[in-house]
Structure formats: C-alpha cells, structure tokens
N, C-alpha and C positions, 0 to 999 in steps of 0.2 A: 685599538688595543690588541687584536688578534694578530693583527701584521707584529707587532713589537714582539706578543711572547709566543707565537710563533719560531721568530730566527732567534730567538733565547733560549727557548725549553726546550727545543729538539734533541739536545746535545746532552742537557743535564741525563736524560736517561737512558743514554745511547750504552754510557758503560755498565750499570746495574740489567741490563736487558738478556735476558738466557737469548742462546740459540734455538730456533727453533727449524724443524726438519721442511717442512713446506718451500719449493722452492719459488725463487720469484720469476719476473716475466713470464711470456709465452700465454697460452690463452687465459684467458683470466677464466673462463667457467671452470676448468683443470684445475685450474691454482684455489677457486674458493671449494671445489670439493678436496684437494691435498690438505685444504685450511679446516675443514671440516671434522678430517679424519685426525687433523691434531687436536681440533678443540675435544672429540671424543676420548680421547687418548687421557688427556686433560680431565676427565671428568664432567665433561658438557653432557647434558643431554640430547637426544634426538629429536626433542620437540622445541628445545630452544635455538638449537641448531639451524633449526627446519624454520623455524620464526623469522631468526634472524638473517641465515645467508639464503633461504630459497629466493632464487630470482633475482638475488642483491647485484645490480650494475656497477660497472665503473662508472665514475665523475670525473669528464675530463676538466671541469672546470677547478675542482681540487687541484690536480695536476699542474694546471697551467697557472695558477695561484700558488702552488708550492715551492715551484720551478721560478718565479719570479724572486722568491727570499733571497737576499744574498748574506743574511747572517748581520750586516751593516746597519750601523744607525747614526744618521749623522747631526743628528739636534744637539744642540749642546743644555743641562738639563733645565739653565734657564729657562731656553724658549719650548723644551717638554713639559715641566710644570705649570705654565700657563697655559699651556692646553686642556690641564687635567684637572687642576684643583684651582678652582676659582670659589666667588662666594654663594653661588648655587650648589656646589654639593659640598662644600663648607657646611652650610648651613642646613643640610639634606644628612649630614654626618651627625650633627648633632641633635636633630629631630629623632635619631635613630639609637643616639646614647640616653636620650630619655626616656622613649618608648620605651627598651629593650633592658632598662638598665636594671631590673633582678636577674636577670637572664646574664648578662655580662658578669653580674657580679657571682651569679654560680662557674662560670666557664672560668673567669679569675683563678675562682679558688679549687678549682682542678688541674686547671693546666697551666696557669702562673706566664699567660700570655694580657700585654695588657689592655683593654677595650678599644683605646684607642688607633690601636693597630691593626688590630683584626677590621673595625668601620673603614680603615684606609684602605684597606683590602678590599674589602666589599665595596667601595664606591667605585675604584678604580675598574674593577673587573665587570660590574654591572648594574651601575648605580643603585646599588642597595636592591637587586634582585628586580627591579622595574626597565632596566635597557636592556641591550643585546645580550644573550647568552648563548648567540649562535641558532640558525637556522636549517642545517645539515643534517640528514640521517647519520648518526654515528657509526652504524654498521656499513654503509655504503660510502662513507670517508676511510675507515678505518681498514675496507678489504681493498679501494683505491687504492690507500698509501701501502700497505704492505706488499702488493703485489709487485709495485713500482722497486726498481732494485735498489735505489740509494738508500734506503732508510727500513731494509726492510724487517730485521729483526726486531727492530725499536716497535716497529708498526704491529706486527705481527701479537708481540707480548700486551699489547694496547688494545687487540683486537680478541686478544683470550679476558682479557681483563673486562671488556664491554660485555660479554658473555659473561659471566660468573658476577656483573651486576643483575643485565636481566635474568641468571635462575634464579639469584638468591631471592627475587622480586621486592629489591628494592625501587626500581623505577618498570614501569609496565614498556613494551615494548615502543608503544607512540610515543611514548616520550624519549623516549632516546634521540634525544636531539641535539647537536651542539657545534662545534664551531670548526675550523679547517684542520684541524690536530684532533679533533673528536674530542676538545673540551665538553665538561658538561656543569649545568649547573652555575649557582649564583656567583659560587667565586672559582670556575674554571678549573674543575678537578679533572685530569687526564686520567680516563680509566684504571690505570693500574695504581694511582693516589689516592683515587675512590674508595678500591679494597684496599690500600696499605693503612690509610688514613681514617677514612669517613667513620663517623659517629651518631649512633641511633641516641641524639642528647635528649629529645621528647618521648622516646621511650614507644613506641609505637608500634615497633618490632623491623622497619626499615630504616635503611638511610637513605633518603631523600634528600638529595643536594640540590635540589629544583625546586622545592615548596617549603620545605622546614627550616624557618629561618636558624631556629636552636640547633637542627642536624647541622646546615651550613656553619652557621659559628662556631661550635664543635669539632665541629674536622677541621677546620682552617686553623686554628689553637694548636689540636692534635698536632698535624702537622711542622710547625712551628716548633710546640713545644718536644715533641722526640728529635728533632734536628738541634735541639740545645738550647731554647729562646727561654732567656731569666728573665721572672718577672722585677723591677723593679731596678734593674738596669741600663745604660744606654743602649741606643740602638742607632745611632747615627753613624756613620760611615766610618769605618774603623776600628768599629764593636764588634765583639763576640757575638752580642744579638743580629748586626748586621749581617754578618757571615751566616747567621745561622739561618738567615731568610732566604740565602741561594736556591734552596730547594725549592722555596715558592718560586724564584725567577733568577739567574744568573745574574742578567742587565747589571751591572752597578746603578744607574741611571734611574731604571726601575725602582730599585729598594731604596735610591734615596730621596724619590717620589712618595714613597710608602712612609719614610720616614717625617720627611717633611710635611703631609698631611696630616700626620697622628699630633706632629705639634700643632700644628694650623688650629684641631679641633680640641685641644686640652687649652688654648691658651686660650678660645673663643668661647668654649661650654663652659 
C-alpha cells in the first residue's frame, strides 16, 4: 500500500505547499539547523525543536526507496482488487460496522460521509488499525525528504506540520512514527492533513490518529466531507463523490478500490 500512495500523493500537495526559505542539499546538519530557524520562525518551540531535530540523521534507505517510485502503476484494477479486498477483510469490515456502529452513526450525522466508506478506508490503509502503519521516525523521514532537492518544499511544509502535532501534544514524541511519506496513523494522515483535518471526535483534548478509533473516523469523514463528499449519493467512478475522494488519493484505481469495497460491505452486512 505505501508503494501505491506514495507515487500518488506526492503530487496532490506539491501545488497547495508555501515556499519555504531553508535551502536544500549540501550538509544536511546546516540544512536541519536552517530548518530549525524556520520552524522557530514558524512558532515552534525550542524544546520541541530540540526534541524533534537534535541529532536527527539522514535515512538513506528512504532515499533509495523514494528514488525507486516512478509515479507508474501497471495492475490493471482487476488484478489490484484481488489483492486487497478479499473475504477476510470483507468480513473484518463488517465486524467493525457493528462494533462501531453508534459511533458511525454520530460521524453520519456530522459529516454526511457514509460508514461504509470511511471502513473501506480503514481496511485499505491498515486493516482497521491492526497492520502496518509504518515503522519510520517521522522526523527523521521527513528532514531526509526535505533535504533532498526534488521534493523539497512539499517535504519541508510536511516537516513544520509534524512539529505543530508534537507541540500541540497530540501524539508524544515516540510515537511519531510512520511510513516513507511520514504517513501517520490508522488511515495514513500526512502531517499537514493531520492539522488541516484531524478531529478530537472522543473529546479528550487531542487528536490521536494512532489510538482513537473515533479521532481516526472523524478526520477521515472531515476530510472527505470539506472536499465535497454527499452523503447519500454515488460515489463510483464518475461521481462527484468520487472526485471528491482525490484528496484522499489521486489513483483512479485506488478510489475505485475504495469504492468497490464500501459495496462489497453494504451488500454483505
């Protein structure tokens, strides 16, 4: 899954990304203190700063994993969705529309996204919060990628954004963990989705995209629904709802992976 929305989502937020002053290449301890004096700039603190970039290395193995994307995907989405949705998380979708289902039914009627969409979501990205969600330092992906000069602004804005979760102390610094893009969390919020998006649904005073299942379903809705998602609408290929899901993933392929499991679990639940 990381390979896929990796050469997907790099692009989506290449154009909404400010400039920032920090330049790239050349030594990288230079570049994470020039990166330092912007997060300050920025409104960071000096202790979060100090948390997050003291000592922080490059990862060549990001690099040389980044460096492999070529943007391409050549499954046709036939032989993608039999990869993805089969009757183990079929059946793992809808274990999770009953558990969860007062819960669904407040996010409903907030944000008019419909249950079975958002579980498509969640399976896809980390089988309902029990598989991968990435095993990367966030900070130490995130000053890798910016440093590196093709992507850097994109990286950079990703990298003020992973700061301004840990001050707000929504996630404590150990946890900052997540995937080759500094995904984080159950359904793959890239830091600056985190604060555009994320929802404290459980009331708790953070957003926790890593433990709160309610925070997760919440922002993923959020999300969704500010990009236009009607509830009670189509969303198959062609719809307004499907367009409006680019912001989760560009792929076509993807979203009609998304699509076709939310039927999968409505025709099976």
């Amino acid at each position: 899954m990381h390979r896929l929305r990796l050469a997907v989502c790099l692009s989506a937020f290449i154009a909404a990304t400010p400039a920032f002053a920090a330049r790239c290449g050349g030594d990288f301890n230079t570049f994470v203190q020039n990166m330092s004096a912007e997060a300050a700039n920025a409104g960071i603190s000096q202790a979060t700063i100090a948390q997050a970039l003291g000592g922080v290395q490059q990862d060549y193995g990001v690099l040389a994993f980044n460096r492999r994307q070529r943007g391409t995907f050549t499954k046709t989405f036939e032989q993608y969705v039999a990869t993805r949705v089969g009757p183990g998380r079929i059946n793992g979708g809808r274990a999770m529309l009953r558990r969860y289902a007062p819960l669904f039914s407040s996010i409903e009627a907030k944000y008019g996204v419909p249950r079975q969409i958002l579980v498509a979501i969640w399976g896809l990205e980390s089988d309902f919060g029990k598989g991968d969600m990435g095993k990367l330092p966030v900070f130490r992906v995130l000053a890798t990628m910016s440093h590196d000069c093709r992507r850097t602004e994109l990286f950079q804005g990703e990298l003020l954004a992973a700061l301004q979760i840990l001050q707000r102390g929504d996630l404590p610094y150990h946890e900052m963990i997540g995937a080759y893009a500094g995904e984080i969390g159950q359904t793959q919020f890239l830091p600056s989705s985190y604060i555009k998006y994320g929802v404290d649904f459980d009331g708790d005073g953070r957003v926790d995209l890593r433990h709160s299942v309610a925070d997760v379903l919440a922002s993923t809705a959020n999300l969704l629904h500010t990009n236009g998602f009607k509830m009670g609408a189509p969303y198959g290929e062609g719809s307004a709802n499907f367009e409006a899901m680019r912001e989760w993933n560009h792929a076509v392929i993807y979203r009609k992976t998304i699509a076709y499991f939310a039927d999968q679990l409505v025709a099976r639940f």
